[in-house]
Structures are given as C-alpha cells and as structure tokens.
N, C-alpha and C positions, 0 to 999 in steps of 0.2 A: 125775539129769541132766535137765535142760528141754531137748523136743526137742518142734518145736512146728514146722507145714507154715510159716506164714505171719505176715506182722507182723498188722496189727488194722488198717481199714479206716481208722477212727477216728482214728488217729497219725501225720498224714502226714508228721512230719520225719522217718522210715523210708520211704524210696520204693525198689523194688522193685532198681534199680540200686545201691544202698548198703548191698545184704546182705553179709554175710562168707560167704562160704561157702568150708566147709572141703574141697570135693571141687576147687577150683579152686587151682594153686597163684600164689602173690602174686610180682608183678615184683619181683624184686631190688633197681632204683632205687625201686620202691614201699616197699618196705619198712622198706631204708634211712631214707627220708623220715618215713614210719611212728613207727619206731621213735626217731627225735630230737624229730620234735615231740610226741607222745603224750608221750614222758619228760618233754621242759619243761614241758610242760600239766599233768602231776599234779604235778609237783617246785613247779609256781609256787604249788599251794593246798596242799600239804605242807608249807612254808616255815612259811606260818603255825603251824604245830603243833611247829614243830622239828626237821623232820627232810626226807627227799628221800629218791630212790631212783638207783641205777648204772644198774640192769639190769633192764629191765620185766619178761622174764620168768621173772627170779629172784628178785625182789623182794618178789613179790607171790604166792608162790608157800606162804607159810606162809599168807596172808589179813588175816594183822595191819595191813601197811600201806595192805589194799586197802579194808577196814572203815574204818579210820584217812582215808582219801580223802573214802571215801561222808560221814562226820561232816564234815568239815569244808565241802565244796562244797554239801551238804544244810541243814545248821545242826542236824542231828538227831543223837540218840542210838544209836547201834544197840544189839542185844545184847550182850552181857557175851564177850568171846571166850577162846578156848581157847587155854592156855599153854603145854599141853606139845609136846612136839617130833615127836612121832609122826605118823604119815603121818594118820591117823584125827582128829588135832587139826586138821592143816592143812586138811582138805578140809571138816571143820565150821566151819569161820571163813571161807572159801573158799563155802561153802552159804549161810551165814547173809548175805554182802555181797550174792548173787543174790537172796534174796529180799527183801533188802532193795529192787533194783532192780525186781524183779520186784515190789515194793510200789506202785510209782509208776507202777503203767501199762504198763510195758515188757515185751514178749511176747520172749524171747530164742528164738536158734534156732541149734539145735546148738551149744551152748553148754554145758560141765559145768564138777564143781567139779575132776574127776579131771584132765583138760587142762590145768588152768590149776596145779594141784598139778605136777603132772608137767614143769609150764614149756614149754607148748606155746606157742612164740612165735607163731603165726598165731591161737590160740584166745584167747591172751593180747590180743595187738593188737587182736583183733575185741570183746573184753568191753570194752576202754579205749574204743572208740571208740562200744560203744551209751552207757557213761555219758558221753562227751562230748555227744552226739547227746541225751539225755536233760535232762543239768543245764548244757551249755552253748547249745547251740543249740533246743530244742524249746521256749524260753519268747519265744524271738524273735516278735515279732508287727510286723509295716510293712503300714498297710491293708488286712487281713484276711488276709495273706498270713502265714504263721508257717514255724518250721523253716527247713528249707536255700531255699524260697521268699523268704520275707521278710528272711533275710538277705542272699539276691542282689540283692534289690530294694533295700534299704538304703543297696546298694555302688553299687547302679548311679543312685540318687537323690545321694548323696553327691560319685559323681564324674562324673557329666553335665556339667558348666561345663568341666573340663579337655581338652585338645586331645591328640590322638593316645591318650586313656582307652575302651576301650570293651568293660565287662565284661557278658559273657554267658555265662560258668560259672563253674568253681574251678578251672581245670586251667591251661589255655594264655591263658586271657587275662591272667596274672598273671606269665607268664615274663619280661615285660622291666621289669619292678619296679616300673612309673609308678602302677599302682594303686594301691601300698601307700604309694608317695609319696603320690597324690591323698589319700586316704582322711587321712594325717597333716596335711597342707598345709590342708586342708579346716578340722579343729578346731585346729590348733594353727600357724599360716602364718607364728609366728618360729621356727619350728625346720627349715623345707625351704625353700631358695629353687626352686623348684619351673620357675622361668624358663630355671632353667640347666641343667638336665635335658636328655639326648638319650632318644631311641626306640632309638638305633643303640648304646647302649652301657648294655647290661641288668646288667651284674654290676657297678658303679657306684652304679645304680636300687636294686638288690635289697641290694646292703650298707648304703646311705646309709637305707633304708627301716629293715632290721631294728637294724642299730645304736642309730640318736636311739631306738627305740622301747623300746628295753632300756634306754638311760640315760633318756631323758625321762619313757617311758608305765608304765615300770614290766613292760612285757611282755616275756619273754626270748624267748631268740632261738631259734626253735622250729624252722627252716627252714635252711639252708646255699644259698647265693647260687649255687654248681659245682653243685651234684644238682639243682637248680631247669632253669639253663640248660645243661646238659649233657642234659636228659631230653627226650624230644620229647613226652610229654605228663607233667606232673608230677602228685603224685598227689592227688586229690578232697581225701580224707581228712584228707591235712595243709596242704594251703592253707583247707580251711573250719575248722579246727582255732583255725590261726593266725587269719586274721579272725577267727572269733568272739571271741577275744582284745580284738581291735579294738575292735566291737561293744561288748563290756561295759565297758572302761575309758574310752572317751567317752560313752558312754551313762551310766555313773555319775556322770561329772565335768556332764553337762547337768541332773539331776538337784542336783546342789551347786547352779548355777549358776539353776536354778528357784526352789530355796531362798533363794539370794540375792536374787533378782529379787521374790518374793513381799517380803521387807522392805523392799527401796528401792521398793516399791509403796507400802509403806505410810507413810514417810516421803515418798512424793512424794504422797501425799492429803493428809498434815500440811501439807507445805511449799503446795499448792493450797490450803489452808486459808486459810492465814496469808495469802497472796497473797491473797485475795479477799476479805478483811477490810481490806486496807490500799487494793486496790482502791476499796471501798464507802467508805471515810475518805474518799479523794483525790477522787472521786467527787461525795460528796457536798456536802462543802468549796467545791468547784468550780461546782456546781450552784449551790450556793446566795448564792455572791459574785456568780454573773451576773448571781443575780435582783433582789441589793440592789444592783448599778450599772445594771440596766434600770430597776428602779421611777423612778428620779427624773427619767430622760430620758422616761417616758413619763407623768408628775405633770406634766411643764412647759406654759402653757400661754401662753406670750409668743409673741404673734400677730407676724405676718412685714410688709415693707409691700408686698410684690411678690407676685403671683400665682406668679412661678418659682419663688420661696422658698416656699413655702405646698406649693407642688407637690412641691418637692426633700424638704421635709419626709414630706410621705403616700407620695413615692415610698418613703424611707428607713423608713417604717414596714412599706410592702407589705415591703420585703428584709428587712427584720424577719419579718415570716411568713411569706415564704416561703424564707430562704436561713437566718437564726441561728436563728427558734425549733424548725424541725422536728428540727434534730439534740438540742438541748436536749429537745423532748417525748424523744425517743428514749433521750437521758440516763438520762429520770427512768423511762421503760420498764425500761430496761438494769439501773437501780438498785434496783428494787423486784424485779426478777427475780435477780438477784445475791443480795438479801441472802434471799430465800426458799431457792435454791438452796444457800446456803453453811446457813442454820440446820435446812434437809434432811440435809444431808451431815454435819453435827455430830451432830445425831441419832443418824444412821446408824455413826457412829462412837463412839455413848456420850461425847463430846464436848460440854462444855456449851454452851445456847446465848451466841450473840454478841450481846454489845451496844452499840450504836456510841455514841460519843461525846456528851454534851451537846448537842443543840441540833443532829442531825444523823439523827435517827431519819426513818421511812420518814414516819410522820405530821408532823413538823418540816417537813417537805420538803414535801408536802403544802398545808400552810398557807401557807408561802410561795409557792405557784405560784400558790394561791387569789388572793390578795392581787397578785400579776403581771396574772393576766387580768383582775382588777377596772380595775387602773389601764389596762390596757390598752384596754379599752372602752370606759371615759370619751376615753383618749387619740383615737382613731379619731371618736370622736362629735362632735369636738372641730374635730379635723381638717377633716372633712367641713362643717360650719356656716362656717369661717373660708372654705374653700375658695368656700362658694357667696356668699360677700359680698364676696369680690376679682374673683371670676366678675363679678360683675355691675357693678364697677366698672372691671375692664381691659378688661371688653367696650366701655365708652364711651371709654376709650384706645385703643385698639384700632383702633375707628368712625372716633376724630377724626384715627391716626395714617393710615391706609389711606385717607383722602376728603384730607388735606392731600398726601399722597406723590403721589396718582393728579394732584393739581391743579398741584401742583410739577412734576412731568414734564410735564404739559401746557404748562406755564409756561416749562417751559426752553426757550431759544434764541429764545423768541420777543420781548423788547427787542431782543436783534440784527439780526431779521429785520424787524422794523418800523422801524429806525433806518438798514435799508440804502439808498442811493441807486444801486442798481439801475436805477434806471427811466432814469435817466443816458445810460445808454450801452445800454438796450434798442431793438429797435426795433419796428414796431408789434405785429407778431403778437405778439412778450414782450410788450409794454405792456399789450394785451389780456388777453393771459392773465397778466399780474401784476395787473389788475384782477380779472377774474373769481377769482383767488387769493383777494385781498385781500375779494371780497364773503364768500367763503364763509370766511373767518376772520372777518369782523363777528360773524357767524351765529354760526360755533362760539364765540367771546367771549360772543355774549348769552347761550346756551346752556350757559355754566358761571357766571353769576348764582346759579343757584340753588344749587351745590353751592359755592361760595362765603357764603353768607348759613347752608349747613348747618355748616360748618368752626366761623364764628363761632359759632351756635348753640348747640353740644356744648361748646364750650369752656366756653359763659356756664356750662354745666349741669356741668360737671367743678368746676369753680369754686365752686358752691352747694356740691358732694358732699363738697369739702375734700380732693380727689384729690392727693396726696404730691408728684406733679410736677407741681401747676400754677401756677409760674412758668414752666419749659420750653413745656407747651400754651401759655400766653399771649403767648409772645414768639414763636411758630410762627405763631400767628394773625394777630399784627400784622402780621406780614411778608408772610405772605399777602395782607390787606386794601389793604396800602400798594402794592407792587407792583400789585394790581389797579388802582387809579386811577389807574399812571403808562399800564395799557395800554390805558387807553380812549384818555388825550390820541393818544397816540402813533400809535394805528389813526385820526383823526379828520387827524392832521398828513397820515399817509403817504397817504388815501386823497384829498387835495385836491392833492397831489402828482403822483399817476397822473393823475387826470382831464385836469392842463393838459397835459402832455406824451404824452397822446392825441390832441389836436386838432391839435398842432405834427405830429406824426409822422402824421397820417392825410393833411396836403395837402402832406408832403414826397412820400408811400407811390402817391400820386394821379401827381404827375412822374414817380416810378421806371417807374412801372407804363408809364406810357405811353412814357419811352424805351426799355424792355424791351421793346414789341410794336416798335416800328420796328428797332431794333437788331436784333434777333436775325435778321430774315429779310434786313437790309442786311449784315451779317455773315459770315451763308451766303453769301448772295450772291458777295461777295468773298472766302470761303475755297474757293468754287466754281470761281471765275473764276481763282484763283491755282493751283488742281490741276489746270484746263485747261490755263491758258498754261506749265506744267511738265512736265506728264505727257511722259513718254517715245512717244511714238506710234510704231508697227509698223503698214506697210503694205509690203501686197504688190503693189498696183496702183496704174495712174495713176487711173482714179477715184476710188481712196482717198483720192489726196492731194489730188484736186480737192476734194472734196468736204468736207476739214478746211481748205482754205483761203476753202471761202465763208462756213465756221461763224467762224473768226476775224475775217471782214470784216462779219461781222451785228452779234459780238460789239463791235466797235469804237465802232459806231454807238450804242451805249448808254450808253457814257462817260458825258455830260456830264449826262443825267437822273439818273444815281448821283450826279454830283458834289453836285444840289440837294439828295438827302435826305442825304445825309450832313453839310451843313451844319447842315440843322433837327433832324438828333439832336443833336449837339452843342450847336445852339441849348435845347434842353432841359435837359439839363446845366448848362449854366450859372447856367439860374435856379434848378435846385434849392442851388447853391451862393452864390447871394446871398440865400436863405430863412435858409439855415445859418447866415452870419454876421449877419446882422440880430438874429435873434431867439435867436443864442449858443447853440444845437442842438448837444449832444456827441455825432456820428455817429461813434461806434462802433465800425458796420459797414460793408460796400457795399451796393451795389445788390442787394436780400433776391429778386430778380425774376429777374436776372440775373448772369453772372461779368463779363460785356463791361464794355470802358470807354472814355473817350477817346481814352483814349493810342494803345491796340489798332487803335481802328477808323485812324485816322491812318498809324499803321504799316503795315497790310494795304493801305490805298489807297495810299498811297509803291509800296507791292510792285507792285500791282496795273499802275502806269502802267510803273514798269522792264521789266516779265516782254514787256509788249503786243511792242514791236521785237524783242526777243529773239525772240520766237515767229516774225514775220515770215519772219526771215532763216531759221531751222531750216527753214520750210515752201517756201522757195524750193529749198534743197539738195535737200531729199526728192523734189521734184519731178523736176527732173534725175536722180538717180539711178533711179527708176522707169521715165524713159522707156529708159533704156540694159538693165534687166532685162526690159523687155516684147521686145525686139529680138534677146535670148538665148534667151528663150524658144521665140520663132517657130524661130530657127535650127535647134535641137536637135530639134523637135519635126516639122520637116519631113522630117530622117533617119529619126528613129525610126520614123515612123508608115510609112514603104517597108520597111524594115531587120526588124521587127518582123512582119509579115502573112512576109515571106521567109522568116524561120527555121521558122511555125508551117507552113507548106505544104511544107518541106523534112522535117521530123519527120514529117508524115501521110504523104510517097510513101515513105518508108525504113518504116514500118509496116506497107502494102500491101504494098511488095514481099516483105520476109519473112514473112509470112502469106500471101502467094497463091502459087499453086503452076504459076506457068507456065514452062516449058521445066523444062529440066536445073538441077543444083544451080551448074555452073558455068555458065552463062548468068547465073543468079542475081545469083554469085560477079562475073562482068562489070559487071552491070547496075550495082551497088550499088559499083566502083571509081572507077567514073565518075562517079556521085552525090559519095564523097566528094572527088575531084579538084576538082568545080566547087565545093563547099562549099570549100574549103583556098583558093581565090581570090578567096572574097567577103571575105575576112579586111580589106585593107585599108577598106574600109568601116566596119567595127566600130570599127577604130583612128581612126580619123575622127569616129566620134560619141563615142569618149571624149573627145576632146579638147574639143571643146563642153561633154562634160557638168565638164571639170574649170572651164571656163568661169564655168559657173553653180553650183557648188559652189562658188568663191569670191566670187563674188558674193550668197552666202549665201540664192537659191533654194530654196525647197522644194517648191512647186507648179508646175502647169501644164497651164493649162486648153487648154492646144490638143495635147494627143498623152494618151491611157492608158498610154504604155508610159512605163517609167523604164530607166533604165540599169540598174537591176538585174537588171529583168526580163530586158533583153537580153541579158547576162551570165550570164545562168543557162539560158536558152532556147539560146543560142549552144554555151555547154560542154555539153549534154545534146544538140544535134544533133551535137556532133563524136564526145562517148561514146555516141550509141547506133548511126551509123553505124557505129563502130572495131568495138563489140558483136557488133553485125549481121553484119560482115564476118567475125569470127568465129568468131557460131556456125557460119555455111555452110561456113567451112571444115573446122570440126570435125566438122558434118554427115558433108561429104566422104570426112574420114578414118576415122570407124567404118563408113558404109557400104561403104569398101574392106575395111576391118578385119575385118568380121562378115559381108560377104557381101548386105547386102541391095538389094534390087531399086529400080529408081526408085521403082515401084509401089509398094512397102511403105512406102516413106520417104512417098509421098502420103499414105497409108492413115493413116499416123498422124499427120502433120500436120491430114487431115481432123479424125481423133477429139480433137487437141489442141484446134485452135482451135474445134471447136464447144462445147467445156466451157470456154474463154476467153471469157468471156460477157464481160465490160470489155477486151478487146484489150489488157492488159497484158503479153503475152507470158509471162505467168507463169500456174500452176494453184495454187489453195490446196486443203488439206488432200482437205477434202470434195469437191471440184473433180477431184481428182487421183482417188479413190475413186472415185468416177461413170462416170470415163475407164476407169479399166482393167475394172470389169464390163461397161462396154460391150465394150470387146474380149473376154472369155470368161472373163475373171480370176473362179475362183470365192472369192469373199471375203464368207463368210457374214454375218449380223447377230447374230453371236452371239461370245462369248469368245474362243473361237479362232479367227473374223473376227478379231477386233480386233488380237490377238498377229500373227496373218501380216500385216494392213494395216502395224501398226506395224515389222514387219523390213522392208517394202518402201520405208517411210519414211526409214528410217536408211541405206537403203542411197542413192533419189532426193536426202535431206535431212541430207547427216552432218551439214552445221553447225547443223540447228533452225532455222531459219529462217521454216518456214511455207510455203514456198510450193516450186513445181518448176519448173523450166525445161523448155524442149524439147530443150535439149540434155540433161538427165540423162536424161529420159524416153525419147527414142531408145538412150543408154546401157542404161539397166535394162533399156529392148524388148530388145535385142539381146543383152544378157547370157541372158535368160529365154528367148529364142531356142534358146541352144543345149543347152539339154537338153531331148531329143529327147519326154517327155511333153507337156511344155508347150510346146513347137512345136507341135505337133499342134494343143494348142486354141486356139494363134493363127492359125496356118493356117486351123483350121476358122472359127475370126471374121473372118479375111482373110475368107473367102470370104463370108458371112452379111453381113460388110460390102460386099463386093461387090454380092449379089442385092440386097440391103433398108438401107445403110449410114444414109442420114437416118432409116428408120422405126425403126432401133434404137437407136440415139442419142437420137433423140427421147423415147420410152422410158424410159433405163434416166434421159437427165434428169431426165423428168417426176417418177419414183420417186425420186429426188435431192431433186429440188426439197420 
C-alpha cells in the first residue's frame, strides 16, 4: 500500500483542495457525477482497444482493464499481468498499474491495491481521477501556467469575446451550459448558433453543449444536464474531467490544421515566386518600351519659331524630370531589388535560379537607361542654346511691341480731340484753358518724337535679323508713322483756331464784365425796394408809422435817377449783341459774370412802379388805426394804475392785522368783516376794467407803455385779496373755537403768536420744516440733535403736516400746542416756557434762532 503525508511541491496539477481523502465521506450528487463521467473518460480510450467497462468499481477490480487503460492513454507497455482469478492475482495487477503511475511522477496517497481489489468506490473514483489529473490534465501548459491552472486559463481566453460567459472555476460557473457552448462556438461556429442561446434556460445550454459534442467532437457525454442544474455546486472533478475532454480534441484538430497551414505556406512561397518572376517580365518589358518611345522625343532637334513654343518645349522636358522620370528611376530601383529578392528566395528554397527573358536582364535594362540619359543631355543642352537665341530676338519684339502699345494709347482719341470745334460754343475762360490745353499737348507731341523715330528703328533692325513676323512689325510701324503726320497738321489747324476766337471772346468778356458790375448792385437795388414796398409791416405805435411813411416818401424821390441807369445797362447789352451778329460769335452761354438779364431787370422795374401806390395806401390805413389803439391804451391804463396800488395796500392791512396782536380774537374777528365788506364793493370796478381790457384784446394790443399793470395781474392780485381775507377770517375763527375747546387763555394765544411770528422771518404766515424746529425748543420742547431728536421731531411733523407739505400754519400749530397741553408732564414745561417767555421772551427766541440759524 502507498501511503504517503503529501503530494510533492514540484506537481502542482495536485493542489491541496483536490486530494481524495478517504476519512471524508463524498456527496452523493458528487459521486453520482463522479461516477458517469470518470466511466465515459476511461470507456472513451478503452474503445480504442475494444473493449469499455459498466461498473468502475467492479471493473477494475481484477486490474486487467485498469493496466489495459494505463497502455493505451500512456502509448506504453506495462508488465505482463496476472491471469488467474485469485484474490493474490488481482491485487498484483491492481500493484503493478500503481506503479506504473507511480512511475510518472505521481506521489499517491492513501491509496492501495487491497481497496480498489475489494471495489472500494471512493478508493476506486480517487485512483481514476489521479490518472486523469496525470495523463489528461498535468500536460496542459497556457503561458507558464500548466494543470488545473492553465486549463482554466485556456477556458477563460477561449470565451472572453462571449456575453453573459464568465469562467472562474469548475464548479458553478458551468451550471448554465454557455461555457460549454462558448468553448464549441469558438472552434467549431457551424455547429452552435450561439445568438439564440438564453442565460435563463440552462438545461437547453447544457444538452445542446454535450449532444453536437458527442456526435460532432467525438467526446461522449460524460455529464447529465438534471445532476448539473439540480446541484448547487456541481462537482470540481467532473466538470475538469469533461473540459479537459475539450482541451485535447481542439487542441489536436489546431495541430492538423498547423500541418496544413505549414504546406499552403509552402505553396504560397511557390505561388510568391512565380508572381515575382512575371512581375520582373511585365516590369521590365514596360521599362524598357518607355525608354525606346522617350529616346526619339528627346533625339528631336527641330527648332520652334516662337519663344512660347521653345519654352512649352523645356517646360515639357522639366515634367519630364520631374513628374515621368522619377517614378521610372524607381522602376528600375524596384526592378533590380525584385529580381535579387526573388534569386534569394529561390536559393533559399533549393529552387533554381531565374532567368528573364531575352533582352530583358538587369544589365539589358541598364544599357538602355545609359543611352536615355545620353540623349537626354544633349536633349537639355540643346534646349537651353535655342532658348537663349529666341531670348534675344523676342526681346526686340518685345521692345518694338511694348514702345508701339504705350504710343498707341497715347494716340488714342487724340484725332478726335484735335478735330473737335469746341472752341465754338466755349467761352473765354474755356477758350483759355483750351489754349493752355492745346500748348501743353504741342509739348507732349514733340516729346514723343523720339520714341516715335525708336518704334521705326527696331523695326528697321527686326527686319535685318529676318524676325518670323516681320510683315506684321512693318505694317504696325507704318501706321504709326502715318498717323503721326496727320497729327502734327492737325494740332497746327486747331491751334490757329483757338487764338482767333480768343480775341472775339476777350472784347465780348470786356461788355459782360462791365454790365455785371452795374447790374448786380441796380438789381439789388430793386429786389430791395420790391421786399420793402411788400413787406408786411407790424407797428405798435403812431411813431412807427410816422416814421415808415417818411422812409416811402425819400424812397420815391429816387425813382427817376434808377430809371437813367437802368437804361445804360441795357444800353450795354445791346452792343454786346451787335458784336455777336457781325462777326457770327456762336454764344453758347450767358453772361459767365452774372445770372441777370434784360428781360429780368425790366420785369422788377414794371414791379417796382406797381408796388410804389399800393404801399401808399396800406401806410394811410395803418396810420388811422394806431391813432385809435393809442387812445385804448391811455383808457385802460388810467384804471389800472388806481385799481392796482388798491389791491396791493389791501393785502398788506389783512397781513398786519392777522399777525399783530391787538385786542381780543373777536375784535380781530370784527376788524377784518369789515375789511372784507368794503373789498366785495370794489368789485364793480374790476368789472369795468375788464371790459377795456377786452377792448384792446381785440384790437390785438399787447403792450402798454403807460400802466405796469396788466389784467392779469389784476386778476390774480384781486382773487388772492378776496382768498386770503376769507382765509384770515377763518383762521380767527378757528383760533376762537380751540381756545374755547382746550381752555386757553388770551395770554397764551399771544404767547404763541409771539413765538410764531418771530420764526416767520418772510411774513408768509407759514413755518417751514426747520422754522417750525426752532419754534418749538424755543418754547421748552426737548428735541435733541440726535436719532431719537429726529424720530420725535418727525411724529410731531405728521401730526402739524399729515398732507407733507412742508411747511405749518398757525392754525395747526395752536392745534398741536393745545393737544401737547393736555398731558399734564408736558404742560408743565410749557408752563414753565410761558413763564421764561414771559421774564426773557425776545432774549430767548433770539437764541435758540441764532442756534437755528
């Protein structure tokens, strides 16, 4: 019996978790599972020999067919075994397959030969499964990883691309059967549509897996689809079992398929061969027809007659070296590197060398390039000489064509302009400066003499050189020459032309001038005289109109000295129009001096004599009607200036009285009924001066130098005496009613009338803000300069000021006193200011002003 503590360091497709141990007893679904796939797995390399087994651990139990195993999955011989039927036979046959295993490395543990004689199914299952672990999985190697390592690694390389796959043991990641799909789909992708696969329906996965894999891969079906998803962990042992399965039978077929590939390697070196022989043909063929249809375009040596052509030509040569020949050098690079490459690779194949065609070797090709760049250099050298001797003759086409174009343009338009009779219908100032034109075109004529005489020149010399187009030069030249001689006549006609009809136009220019100085200021004149005798005139007085009718009677007087010069302008006139027709003068224009003319001036004087009467008669009306507005004037003015001093002396005693403090408040109350009594019967008066004033309101006055006052003022001065007496009367009586109301004394009522009006610095009868302030510290009001000053001034404000206003009356102000009155704290320090007012009342006031101020 081998009984042995531990595996061996060295072995690690035994890892510590994958021992059998016999003091543990095995799960039932373990077993189960165990026990089908371990039987397919020996049964599948028993086939080969002819035989299988039912029942693992009866089976195997004589050692015949377990010996029988070890040969077959080994390729080895074992010992000779023992045939008889005795228990001593079995357990030597049973011995001899241990150490067999026991040959290969494998350190068994608790393992005998009596157990497995005996047909101990857990001792049994555990020796089946070190020689799987031995000859099916411990030769597995995936990037240094081997054993149950590199076969999970194998699994999990294999099915990484598939979705919902994701192997990381043997147990549970194999329950819902996609792996075993994956891992098939992967080598073999016409035998699993792998798209139509669920995750949700594992026993589906798991039959369609082990099924194709029995009829397609040849691997039986070593696993049951229920004991898989029925187990909540199924078991190590026979899912690595089964994969390993996997493992070997694609692993073998990629090995076929190595073997294949190594041949069609070698047939595709052949076939690259042959290709690159027919290549270097087509290649070369090609090459070398370029070169015998470029020699003879570049042998040619028939000269051009044009400079363009000569040029088109050297361009067509540069595209030549630089766009056709670079690819061809490349050619013949490509060609001489091909046919080395290909008589390497023949070599290298024991393969004889290649030899091209007739007339087509690397040195053939060669010579003909020689012979390309020969002609080629002559070609260029060739080039470059024709080019520099068209050079130097289209440079004189060139000269002749750029000196005739510049003289032509000069040329143009000008027989038109010398042939114009402009001068006709100009008048002096044009005439002038068509003279001074006309010199400085002499100038510029003699001034192209010379490039005139170069034109002809060049030609003569185009002409010696036998220049291609010189008929066209000569017939450019003549035309040239001949025009110049029409424009000397031409300039010599037009410039005797100008001179006579300067002299006609300088003593027609002599008349204009001097009826333009008379005209214009006799013209004014009478556009002066005709805005006078129109003009609408506005006067407010009789001297106004005096004094516009002495101006009309001055004006009158002048008449007949206008009439003389307006004769002798015209007389001017006229002779400029008997120069005209004498000497047949085409005028043109007007008078270049002035717009005026005869007709005009004749017109305005017609005007002038009509407007004179008219004027007359307007300056008679106007006079009358002035005297009747001066006489309106005096009227109103002699009311107003009584009526007016009355109102303002009736506002100043209604003032006094409510601000002075004599008698009682009804005495007052008397004084001021009476005031408005005698006011309510000045009334007809008032109504009296409006009537005047509507007088002179239709008479459309607006002044009035005899009174300051206007009706308005009266108007306004009148309603404010009748509202400030009504006012007046009033307050006294409202006085009245709070001092009954609240109790207060004559006395007090003085008291603060005193302190009112002396902070009534403008007599307005009103206190503002600060005003109002001043007042009440001077009575004892304590109203600090500080926040809460300000908070108490402002309640006292809203109570004197609800509407905002700005400012207090004496009637609020007696109110607020007398409210403030009657709580009994603040009485007291009015009281005690009564009296302080009493002893010291101006020096305190004055005071708390000053401090105001």
């Amino acid at each position: 019996m081998y009984n042995m503590d531990q595996y061996d360091d060295s072995i690690d497709y035994m890892q510590q978790e994958d021992d059998w141990d016999r003091d543990l007893l095995l799960d039932p679904a373990w077993e189960k599972q165990q026990r089908k796939t371990f039987t397919a797995w020996c049964n599948s390399h028993l086939r080969k020999a002819g035989t299988q087994i039912e029942n693992i651990e009866e089976d195997f139990r004589d050692g015949l067919k377990l010996m029988l195993l070890l040969e077959v999955i080994s390729g080895e011989r074992l010992a000779k075994p023992e045939r008889g039927k005795m228990r001593v036979h079995k357990i030597s046959n049973v011995n001899k397959a241990l150490d067999f295993i026991a040959g290969k490395g494998v350190k068994l543990v608790s393992i005998g030969a009596e157990e497995i004689v005996d047909g101990n199914a857990k001792m049994t299952l555990g020796m089946i499964w070190t020689i799987i672990l031995r000859f099916a999985i411990q030769d597995i190697s995936v990037e240094e990883t081997s054993a149950k390592e590199g076969l999970l690694l194998w699994c999990q390389r294999k099915t990484a691309p598939y979705k919902n796959v994701n192997i990381q043991n043997f147990h549970i990641s194999w329950k819902d059967g996609l792996g075993f799909c994956a891992l098939i789909h992967r080598h073999r992708p016409e035998l699993i549509d792998y798209g139509k696969l669920r995750k949700d329906d594992p026993m589906t996965n798991l039959n369609t897996a082990f099924d194709v894999a029995e009829k397609y891969l040849d691997i039986p079906k070593m696993l049951d689809a229920e004991d898989i998803v029925g187990t909540a962990r199924p078991d190590e042992k026979a899912i690595m079992t089964y994969v390993s399965s996997f493992y070997h039978a694609f692993s073998g077929a990629q090995k076929a398929e190595t073997a294949a590939n190594r041949i069609c390697k070698v047939l595709a070196v052949n076939q690259e061969n042959e290709q690159l022989m027919e290549d270097y043909e087509k290649l070369a063929s090609d090459l070398l027809e370029w070169i015998r249809r470029t020699i003879p375009w570049l042998e040619n040596r028939m000269p051009e007659n044009t400079m363009q052509a000569m040029q088109q030509k050297l361009e067509d040569f540069r595209d030549y070296r630089r766009l056709h020949k670079p690819p061809k050098v490349q050619e013949k690079c490509q060609l001489e590197i091909n046919f080395n490459t290909l008589q390497t690779k023949l070599r290298l194949s024991n393969r004889p060398a290649f030899m091209p065609s007739e007339g087509k070797m690397v040195s053939d090709i060669n010579n003909a390039w020689g012979s390309l760049e020969g002609a080629e250099k002559g070609y260029e050298e060739w080039l470059l000489n024709e080019i520099r001797r068209l050079e130097r003759l289209d440079h004189l086409a060139e000269k002749f064509r750029q000196k005739a174009a510049i003289h032509e343009a000069w040329t143009e338009g000008k027989e038109e302009m010398l042939q114009k009779r402009d001068y006709e219908t100009a008048s002096l100032s044009e005439i002038k400066a068509l003279l001074k034109k006309h010199e400085a075109f002499e100038s510029d004529l003699a001034a192209h003499q010379d490039r005139v005489e170069q034109i002809a020149a060049i030609a003569q010399e185009l002409n010696e050189l036998d220049y291609y187009d010189s008929p066209s030069v000569n017939a450019r030249c003549q035309r040239i020459c001949d025009q110049w001689d029409g424009l000397g006549a031409m300039t010599q006609k037009r410039s005797e032309a100008l001179q006579r009809t300067e002299k006609l136009l300088e003593t027609i220019d002599q008349l204009y001038l001097e009826f333009a100085k008379r005209a214009a200021p006799f013209n004014n004149w009478m556009e002066g005289a005709m805005e006078d005798l129109q003009d609408t005139f506005i006067v407010h007085t009789i001297e106004e109109i005096q004094g516009l009718s002495t101006a009309h009677e001055q004006f009158k007087a002048t008449l007949p000295e206008a009439d003389k010069e307006r004769q002798a302008i015209l007389g001017i006139h006229n002779e400029i129009a008997k120069i005209v027709q004498t000497y047949h003068v085409n005028m043109a224009g007007s008078n270049p001096y002035t717009t005026i003319n005869p007709q005009e001036i004749n017109a305005k004087w017609d005007k002038v004599r009509q407007l004179v009467p008219q004027r007359d008669q307007a300056l008679i009306e106007e006079h009358a009607r002035q005297q009747n507005n001066e006489r309106l004037r005096r009227q109103f003015a002699n009311q107003a200036n009584v009526i007016g001093p009355w109102i303002q002396t009736k506002m100043e005693e209604i003032g006094r009285i409510s601000i002075e403090m004599h008698g009682t408040l009804e005495d007052q109350l008397t004084h001021l009924r009476q005031y408005e009594k005698s006011i309510v019967n000045y009334k007809p008066k008032i109504d009296q001066l409006e009537g005047d004033h509507q007088l002179i309101q239709e008479a459309l006055i607006f002044d009035n130098k005899h009174t300051n006052y206007t009706m308005e003022h009266i108007r306004v001065g009148w309603e404010q005496l009748l509202t400030t007496i009504a006012r007046t009367i009033n307050e006294i009586e409202n006085q009245i009613l709070t001092r009954d109301a609240k109790g207060i004394t004559q006395e007090q009522l003085n008291e603060f009338r005193a302190s009112f009006n002396h902070f009534d610095r403008d007599h307005s009868g009103t206190l503002g803000a600060e005003e109002f302030k001043a007042c009440l510290i001077s009575l004892g009001f304590d109203i600090a300069n500080d926040a809460q000053g300000d908070n108490e001034f402002s309640r006292i404000m809203s109570i004197v000021d609800p509407n905002r206003q700005g400012t207090v009356t004496f009637q609020a102000f007696i109110d607020f006193m007398s409210r403030e009155t009657a709580d009994t704290d603040t009485a007291d320090q009015v009281m005690a200011s009564f009296k302080v007012l009493a002893g010291d009342k101006v020096q305190r006031c004055a005071v708390v002003s000053a401090k105001h101020e």
